[in-house]
N, C-alpha and C positions, 0 to 999 in steps of 0.2 A: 785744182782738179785737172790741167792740164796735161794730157800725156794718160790720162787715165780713159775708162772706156763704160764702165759703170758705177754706180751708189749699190751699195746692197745694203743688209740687216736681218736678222732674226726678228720675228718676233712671236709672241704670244697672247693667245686672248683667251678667258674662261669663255665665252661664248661666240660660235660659229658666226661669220657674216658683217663684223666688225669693219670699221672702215677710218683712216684718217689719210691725209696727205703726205708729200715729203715736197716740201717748198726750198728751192735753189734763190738767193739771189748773188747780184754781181756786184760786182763797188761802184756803177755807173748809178744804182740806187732805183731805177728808173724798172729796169729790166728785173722781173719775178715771174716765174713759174711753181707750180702746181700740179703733180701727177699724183691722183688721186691712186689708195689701194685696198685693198680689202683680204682680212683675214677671215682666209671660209674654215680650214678647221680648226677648231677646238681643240685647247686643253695640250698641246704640243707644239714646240717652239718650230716655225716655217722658217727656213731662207727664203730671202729673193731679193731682184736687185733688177733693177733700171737702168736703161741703158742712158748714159748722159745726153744720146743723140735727142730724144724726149726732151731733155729743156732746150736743147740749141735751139726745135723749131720752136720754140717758144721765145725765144731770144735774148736768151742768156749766155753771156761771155765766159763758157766753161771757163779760160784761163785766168778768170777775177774773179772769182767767188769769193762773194764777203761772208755767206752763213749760209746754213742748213738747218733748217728747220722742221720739224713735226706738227703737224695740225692734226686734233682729230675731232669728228665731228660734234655736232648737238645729240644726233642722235643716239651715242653710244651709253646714255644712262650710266646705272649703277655697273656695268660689263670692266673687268679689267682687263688691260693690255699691259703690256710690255714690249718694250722696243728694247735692242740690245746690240752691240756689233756694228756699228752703222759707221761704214767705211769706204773711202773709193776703192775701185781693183781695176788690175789690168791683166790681160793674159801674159 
């Protein structure tokens, strides 16, 4: 992810107020972050994207990135989502 400036993604959820994370880690194994998000509308696919400055204070070695992960919560019940597109960018 090195040289890069954000994570983005589409995503979708039948229901408004949805919530999961997008989890960085590094190959040091040690270093993990967690920037929680939430899909407020319904029923149409959102962009948005994170700026990777978000995990550095977290303390993650943008330039090692072992994986990227999706978490989404307990509370999201029978609710579907959709995650899609889920890429670094840079200007």
């Amino acid at each position: 992810a090195g040289g890069f400036e954000r994570i983005c993604y589409s995503a979708y959820a039948e229901e408004p107020y949805q919530s999961f994370a997008i989890h960085l880690k590094d190959t040091a194994g040690t270093e993990k972050a967690s920037i929680p998000q939430i899909i407020v509308k319904a029923d149409t696919w959102n962009r948005s994207c994170i700026p990777l400055d978000q995990f550095v204070t977290q303390g993650v070695q943008i330039d090692k990135i072992e994986n990227v992960n999706v978490h989404f919560s307990k509370e999201l019940g029978d609710a579907a989502v959709w995650i899609d597109d889920l890429a670094y960018e840079r200007d």
